[in-house]
C-alpha positions as CSV (number, residue, x, y, z in Angstrom):
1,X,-14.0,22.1,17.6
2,X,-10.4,21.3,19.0
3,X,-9.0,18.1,16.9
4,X,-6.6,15.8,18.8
5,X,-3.5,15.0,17.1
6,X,-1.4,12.4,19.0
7,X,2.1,13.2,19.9
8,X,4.3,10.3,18.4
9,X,7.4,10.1,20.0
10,X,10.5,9.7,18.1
11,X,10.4,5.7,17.4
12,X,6.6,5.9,16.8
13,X,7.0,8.9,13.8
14,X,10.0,6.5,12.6
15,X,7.5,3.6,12.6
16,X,4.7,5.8,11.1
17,X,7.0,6.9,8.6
18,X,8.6,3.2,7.5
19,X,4.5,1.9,7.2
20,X,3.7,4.7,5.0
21,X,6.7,4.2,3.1
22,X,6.0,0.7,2.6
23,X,2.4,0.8,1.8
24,X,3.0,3.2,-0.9
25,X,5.5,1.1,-2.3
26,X,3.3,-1.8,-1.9
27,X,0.7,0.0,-4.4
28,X,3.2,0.9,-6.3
29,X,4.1,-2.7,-7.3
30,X,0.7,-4.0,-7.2
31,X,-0.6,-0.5,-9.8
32,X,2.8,-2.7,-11.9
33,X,0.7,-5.8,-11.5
34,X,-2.8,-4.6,-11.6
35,X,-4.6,-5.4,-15.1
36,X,-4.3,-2.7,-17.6
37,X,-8.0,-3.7,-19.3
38,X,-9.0,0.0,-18.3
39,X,-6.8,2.4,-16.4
40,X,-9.9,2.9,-13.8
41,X,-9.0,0.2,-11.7
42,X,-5.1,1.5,-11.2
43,X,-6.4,5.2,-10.9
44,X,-8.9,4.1,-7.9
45,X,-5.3,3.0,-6.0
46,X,-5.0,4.8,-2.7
47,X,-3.5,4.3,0.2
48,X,-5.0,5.3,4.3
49,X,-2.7,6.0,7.2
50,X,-4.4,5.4,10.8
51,X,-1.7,6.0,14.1
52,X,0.7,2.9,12.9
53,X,-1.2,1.2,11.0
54,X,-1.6,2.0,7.1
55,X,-3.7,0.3,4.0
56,X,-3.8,-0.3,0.5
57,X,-6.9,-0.9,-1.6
58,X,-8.5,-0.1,-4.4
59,X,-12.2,1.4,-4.8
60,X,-13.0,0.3,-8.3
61,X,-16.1,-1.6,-8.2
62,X,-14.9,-4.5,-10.3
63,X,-11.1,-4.6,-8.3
64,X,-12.5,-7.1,-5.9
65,X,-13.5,-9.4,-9.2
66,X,-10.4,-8.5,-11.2
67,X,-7.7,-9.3,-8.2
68,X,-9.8,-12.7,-7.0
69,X,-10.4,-14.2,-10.4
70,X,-7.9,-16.2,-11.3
71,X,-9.5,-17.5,-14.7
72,X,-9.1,-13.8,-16.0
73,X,-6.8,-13.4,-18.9
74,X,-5.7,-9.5,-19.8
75,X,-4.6,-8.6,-23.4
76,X,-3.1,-5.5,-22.1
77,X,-1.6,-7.6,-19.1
78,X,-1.7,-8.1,-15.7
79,X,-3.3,-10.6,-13.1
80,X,-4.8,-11.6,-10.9
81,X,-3.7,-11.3,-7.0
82,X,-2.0,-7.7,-8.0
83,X,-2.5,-6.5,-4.4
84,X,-1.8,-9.4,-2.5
85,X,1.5,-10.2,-4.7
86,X,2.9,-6.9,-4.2
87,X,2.7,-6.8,0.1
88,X,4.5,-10.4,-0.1
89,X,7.4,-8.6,-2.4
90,X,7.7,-5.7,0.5
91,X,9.6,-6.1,3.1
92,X,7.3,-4.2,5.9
93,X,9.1,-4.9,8.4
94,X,12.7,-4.0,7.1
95,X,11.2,-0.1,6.4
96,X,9.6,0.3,9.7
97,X,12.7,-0.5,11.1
98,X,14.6,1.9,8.7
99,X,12.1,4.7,9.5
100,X,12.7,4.3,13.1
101,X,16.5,4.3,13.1
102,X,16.5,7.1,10.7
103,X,14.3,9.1,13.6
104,X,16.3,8.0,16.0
105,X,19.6,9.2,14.5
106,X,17.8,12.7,13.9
């Protein structure tokens, strides 16, 4: 079975480009901010591209309890809000536009 791959055009492989950029650096940051209890919750860190959109979570079943909890204190440090902390620190929108100029220059 034939897969179909879309064909991006320049400004939409920029785009793709600046989003995946941005999300990895968004887990990046939030791994930086993440408790460091146990490594398990950093290590389930992953990101998922889809077309021009992309994502950031974690998998670990206790990340939802560790990142809402604000009560939580961390010996080895960290906090709460890791995630959410980290995609206001990113400036999305600044590498989507970098990605598509950078196309666009190519």
């Amino acid at each position: 079975m034939k897969m179909h791959v879309p064909i991006l055009s320049a400004a939409e492989q920029g785009a793709r480009d600046g989003v995946r950029k941005a999300v990895r650096e968004i887990l990046k940051r939030s791994n930086d901010l993440a408790p460091k209890d146990d490594e398990d919750l950093v290590k389930s860190g992953g990101i998922r591209m889809d077309d021009l959109t992309g994502q950031a979570s974690y998998t670990a079943p206790h990340a939802l309890w560790q990142h809402e909890n604000l009560d939580y204190e961390h010996a080895d440090g960290g906090q709460a809000k890791f995630l959410e902390t980290a995609a206001l620190q990113v400036d999305v929108e600044a590498m989507i536009a970098a990605g598509i100029a950078e196309a666009l220059r190519e």
